[in-house]
C-alpha positions in Angstrom: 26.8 49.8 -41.1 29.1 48.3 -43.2 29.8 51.1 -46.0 29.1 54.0 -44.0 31.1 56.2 -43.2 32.0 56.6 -39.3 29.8 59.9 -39.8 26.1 60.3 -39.4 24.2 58.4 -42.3 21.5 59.7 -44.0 18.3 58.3 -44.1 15.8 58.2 -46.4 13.0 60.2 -46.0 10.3 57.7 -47.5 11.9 55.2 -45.4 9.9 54.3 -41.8 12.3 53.7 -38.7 11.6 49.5 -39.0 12.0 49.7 -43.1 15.8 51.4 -42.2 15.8 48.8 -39.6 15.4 45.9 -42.3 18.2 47.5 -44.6 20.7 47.9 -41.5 20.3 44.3 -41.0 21.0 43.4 -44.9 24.2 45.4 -44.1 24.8 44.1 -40.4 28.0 42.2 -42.4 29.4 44.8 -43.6 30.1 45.7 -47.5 27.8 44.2 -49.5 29.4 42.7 -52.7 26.0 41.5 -54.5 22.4 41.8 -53.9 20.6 39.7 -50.9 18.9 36.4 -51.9 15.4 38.3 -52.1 16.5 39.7 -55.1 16.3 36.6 -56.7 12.5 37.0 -57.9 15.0 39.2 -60.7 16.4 36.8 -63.6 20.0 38.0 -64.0 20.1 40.9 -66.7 17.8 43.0 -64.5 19.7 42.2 -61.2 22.8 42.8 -62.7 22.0 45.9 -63.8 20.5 47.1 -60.4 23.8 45.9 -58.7 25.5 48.1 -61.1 23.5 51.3 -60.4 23.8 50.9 -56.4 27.9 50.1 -56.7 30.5 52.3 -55.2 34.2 52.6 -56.6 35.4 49.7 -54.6 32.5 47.7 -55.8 30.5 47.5 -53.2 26.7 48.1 -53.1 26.2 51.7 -51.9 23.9 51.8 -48.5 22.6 55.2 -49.2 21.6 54.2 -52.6 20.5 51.0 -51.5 17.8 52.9 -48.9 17.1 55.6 -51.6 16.0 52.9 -54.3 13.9 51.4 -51.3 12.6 54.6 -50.5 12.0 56.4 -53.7 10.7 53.4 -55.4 7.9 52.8 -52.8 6.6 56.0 -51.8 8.9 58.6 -53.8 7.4 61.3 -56.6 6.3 59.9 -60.4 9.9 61.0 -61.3 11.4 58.9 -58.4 9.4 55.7 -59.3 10.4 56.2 -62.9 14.4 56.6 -62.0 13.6 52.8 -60.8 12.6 52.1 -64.3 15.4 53.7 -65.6 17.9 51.4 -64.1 16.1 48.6 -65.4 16.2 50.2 -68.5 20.0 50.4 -68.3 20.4 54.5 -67.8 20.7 55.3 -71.4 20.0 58.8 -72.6 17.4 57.5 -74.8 14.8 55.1 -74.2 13.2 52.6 -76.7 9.8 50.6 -76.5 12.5 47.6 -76.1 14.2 48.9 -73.3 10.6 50.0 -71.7 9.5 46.7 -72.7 12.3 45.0 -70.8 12.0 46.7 -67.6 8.2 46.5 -67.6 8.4 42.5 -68.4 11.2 42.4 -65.4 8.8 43.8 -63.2 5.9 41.5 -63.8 8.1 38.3 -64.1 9.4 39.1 -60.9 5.3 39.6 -59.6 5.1 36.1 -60.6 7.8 34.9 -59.0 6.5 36.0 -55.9 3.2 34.6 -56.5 5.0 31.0 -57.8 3.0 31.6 -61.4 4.6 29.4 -64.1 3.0 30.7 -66.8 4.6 33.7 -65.6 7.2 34.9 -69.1 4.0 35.1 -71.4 1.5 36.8 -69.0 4.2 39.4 -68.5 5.1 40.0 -72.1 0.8 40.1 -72.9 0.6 42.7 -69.7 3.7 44.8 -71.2 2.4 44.6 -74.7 -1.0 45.5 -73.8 0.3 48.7 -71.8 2.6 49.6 -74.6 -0.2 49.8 -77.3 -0.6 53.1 -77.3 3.3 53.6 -77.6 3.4 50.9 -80.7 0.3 51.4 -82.6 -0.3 55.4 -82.1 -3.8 56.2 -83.1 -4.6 52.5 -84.0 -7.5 50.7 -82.0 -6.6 47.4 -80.2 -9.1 45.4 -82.6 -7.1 46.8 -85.5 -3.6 45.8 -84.2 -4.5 42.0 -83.1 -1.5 39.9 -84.0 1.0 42.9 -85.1 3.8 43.3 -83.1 4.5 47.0 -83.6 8.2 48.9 -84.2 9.9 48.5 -81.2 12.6 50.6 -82.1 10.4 53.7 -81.3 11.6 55.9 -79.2 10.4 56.3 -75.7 10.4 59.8 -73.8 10.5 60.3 -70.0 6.6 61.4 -70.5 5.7 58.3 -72.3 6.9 56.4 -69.4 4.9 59.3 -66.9 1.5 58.4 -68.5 2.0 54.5 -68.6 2.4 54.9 -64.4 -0.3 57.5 -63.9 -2.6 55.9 -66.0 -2.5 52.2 -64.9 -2.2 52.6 -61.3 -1.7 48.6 -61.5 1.9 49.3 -62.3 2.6 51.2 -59.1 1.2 48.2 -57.1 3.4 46.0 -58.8 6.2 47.8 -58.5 5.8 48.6 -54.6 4.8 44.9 -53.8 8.3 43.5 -56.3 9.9 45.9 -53.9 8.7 45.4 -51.2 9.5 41.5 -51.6 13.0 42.7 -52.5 13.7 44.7 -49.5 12.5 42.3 -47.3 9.9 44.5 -46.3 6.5 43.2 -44.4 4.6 44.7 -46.4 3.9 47.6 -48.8 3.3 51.2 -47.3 0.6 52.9 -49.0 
């Protein structure tokens, strides 16, 4: 497929046989240069910054990586969902409630996308704020922060990020259906 090697290929262990099926036809052309059209749901910061994460030398997108973001993001561990955040996020060494922000609002915008929602930019950035409360306003109740806006150059650790996905199991779903969608998948495995 395309960017393989003549060699055997890896697959994805998440991945079912008809999900590897799906990303061999995406590749059925051979190198990849940019992401498919179903990428789209994405505005162009957080595409471009996936393309750049699943790029080889020669600037081609990387199959295996291509599968393993599939995979991973879907039905991998908490650390193999977050690593999708992280490339959102830009793979810094350091995270801030901006950069968490950012990924988290890509994520819903894209949601809306998929569910043609126009008022789509300002229910993300309420969803993302209200999820990042606890991050901002440490030790504050909600009533007491209504209308601040909080420091969002706070910085964010991998086990801030850890209880934001294990403790709104909303975000999972979001992010397997916005993959899903991506990947041209039918539908989301549970």
């Amino acid at each position: 497929m395309g960017n393989q090697s003549s060699g055997e290929v890896r697959q994805n262990r998440y991945l079912t046989e008809s999900q590897v099926n799906v990303i061999q036809k995406t590749f059925k052309s051979g190198k990849l240069t940019s992401l498919p059209p179903s990428w789209e749901i994405f505005d162009s910061d957080p595409r471009q910054r996936i393309e750049t994460y699943l790029r080889n030398a020669d600037k081609s997108l990387s199959y295996e990586r291509y599968q393993d973001l599939a995979g991973n993001s879907l039905k991998g561990t908490l650390d193999e969902k977050i690593r999708f955040f992280g490339v959102l996020m830009g793979d810094k060494s350091q995270y801030t409630v901006k950069d968490v922000k950012f990924a988290f609002s890509s994520l819903f915008n894209a949601l809306q996308k998929i569910h043609k929602d126009s008022d789509g930019d300002q229910d993300a950035i309420k969803l993302t704020d209200s999820l990042l409360h606890d991050i901002l306003h440490k030790g504050e109740k909600r009533k007491n922060t209504v209308g601040k806006t909080g420091d969002e150059t706070i910085e964010v650790d991998q086990g801030d990020i850890e209880n934001l996905l294990s403790c709104n199991p909303v975000i999972e779903d979001v992010l397997n259906q916005v993959i899903s969608k991506c990947f041209m998948f039918e539908s989301s495995p549970k």
